[in-house]
C-alpha positions in Angstrom: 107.0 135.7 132.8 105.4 135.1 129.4 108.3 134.1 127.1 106.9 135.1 123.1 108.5 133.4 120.4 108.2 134.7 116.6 108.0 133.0 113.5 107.7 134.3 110.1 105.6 131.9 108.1 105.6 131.8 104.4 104.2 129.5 101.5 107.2 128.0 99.1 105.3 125.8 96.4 102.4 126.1 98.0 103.2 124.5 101.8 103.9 126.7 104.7 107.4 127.0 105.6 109.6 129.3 107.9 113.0 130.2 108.3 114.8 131.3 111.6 119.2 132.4 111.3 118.8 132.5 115.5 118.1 128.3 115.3 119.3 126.9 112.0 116.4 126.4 110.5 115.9 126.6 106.4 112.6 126.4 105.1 110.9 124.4 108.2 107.6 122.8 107.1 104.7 123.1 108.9 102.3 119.9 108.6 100.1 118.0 110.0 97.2 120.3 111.3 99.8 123.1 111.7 99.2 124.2 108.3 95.3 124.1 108.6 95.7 126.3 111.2 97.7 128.8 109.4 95.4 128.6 106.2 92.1 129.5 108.6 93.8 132.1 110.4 95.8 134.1 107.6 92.1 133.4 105.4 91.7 137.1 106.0 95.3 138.5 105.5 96.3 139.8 102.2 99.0 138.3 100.8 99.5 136.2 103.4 101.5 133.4 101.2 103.9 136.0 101.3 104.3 135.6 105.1 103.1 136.3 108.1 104.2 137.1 111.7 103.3 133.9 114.4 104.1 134.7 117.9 103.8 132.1 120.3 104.4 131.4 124.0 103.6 128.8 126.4 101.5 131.6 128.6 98.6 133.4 127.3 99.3 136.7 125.8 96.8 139.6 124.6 95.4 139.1 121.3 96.3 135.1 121.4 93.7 133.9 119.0 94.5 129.9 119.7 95.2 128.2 123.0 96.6 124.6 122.2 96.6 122.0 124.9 99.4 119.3 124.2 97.9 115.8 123.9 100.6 113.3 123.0 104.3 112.8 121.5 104.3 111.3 118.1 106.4 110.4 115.4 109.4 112.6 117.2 107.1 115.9 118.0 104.4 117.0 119.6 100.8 116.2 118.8 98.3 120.1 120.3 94.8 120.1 120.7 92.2 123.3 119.6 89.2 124.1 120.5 87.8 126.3 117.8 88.4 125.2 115.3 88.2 121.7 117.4 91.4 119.7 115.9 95.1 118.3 116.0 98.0 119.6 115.3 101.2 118.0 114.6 104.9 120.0 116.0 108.0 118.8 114.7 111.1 118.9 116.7 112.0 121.8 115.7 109.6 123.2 118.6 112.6 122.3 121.1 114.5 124.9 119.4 112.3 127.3 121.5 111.4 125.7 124.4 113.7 123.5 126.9 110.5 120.4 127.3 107.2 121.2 124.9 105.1 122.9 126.8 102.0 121.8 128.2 99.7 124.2 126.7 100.9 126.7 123.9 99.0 130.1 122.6 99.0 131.6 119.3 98.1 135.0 117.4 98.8 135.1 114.0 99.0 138.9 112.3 100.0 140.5 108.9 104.2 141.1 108.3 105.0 144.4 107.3 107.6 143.2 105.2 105.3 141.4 103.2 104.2 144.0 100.9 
């Protein structure tokens, strides 16, 4: 069974950030490769610094746009590898909040949020 997280992404003074009531989390920055990612694939999303849905899940889904293949743990997280565009990205901690070990390979689709019109 493909388990989907969701995340709602948004840019507070100018970094990517995200906020979830069902783990805790305030204002979560993404870093480290993580917000590259976002930045090429919300390029074509209006508004997307107003936020964005991210739905994620450790087995590949339809319309996953990135498949991430974990490399290493560093500095506390979890260092993914991408293919296209070919780079790193860093996960915080905060990723265990979702999933019980980090998963060995993780896929992404980024899309616009209705809510931010």
């Amino acid at each position: 069974m493909t388990q989907i997280q969701v995340i709602r992404p948004y840019k507070y003074y100018g970094q990517w950030v995200f906020d979830d009531e069902n783990t805790g989390l305030v204002r979560e920055a993404l870093i480290s490769g993580a917000d590259t990612i976002l930045d090429i694939l919300s390029a074509d999303i209006p508004r997307a610094d107003r936020g964005i849905l991210v739905l994620f899940s450790p087995g590949p889904f339809p319309g996953a746009q990135v498949h991430a293949t974990w490399v290493r743990e560093e500095a506390g997280g979890d260092v993914y590898l991408i293919q296209e565009p070919e780079m790193e990205a860093w996960l915080c901690p905060a990723l265990l909040k979702y999933f019980a070990s980090a998963p060995q390979e993780l896929y992404v689709q980024v899309k616009p949020c209705p809510t931010a019109d």
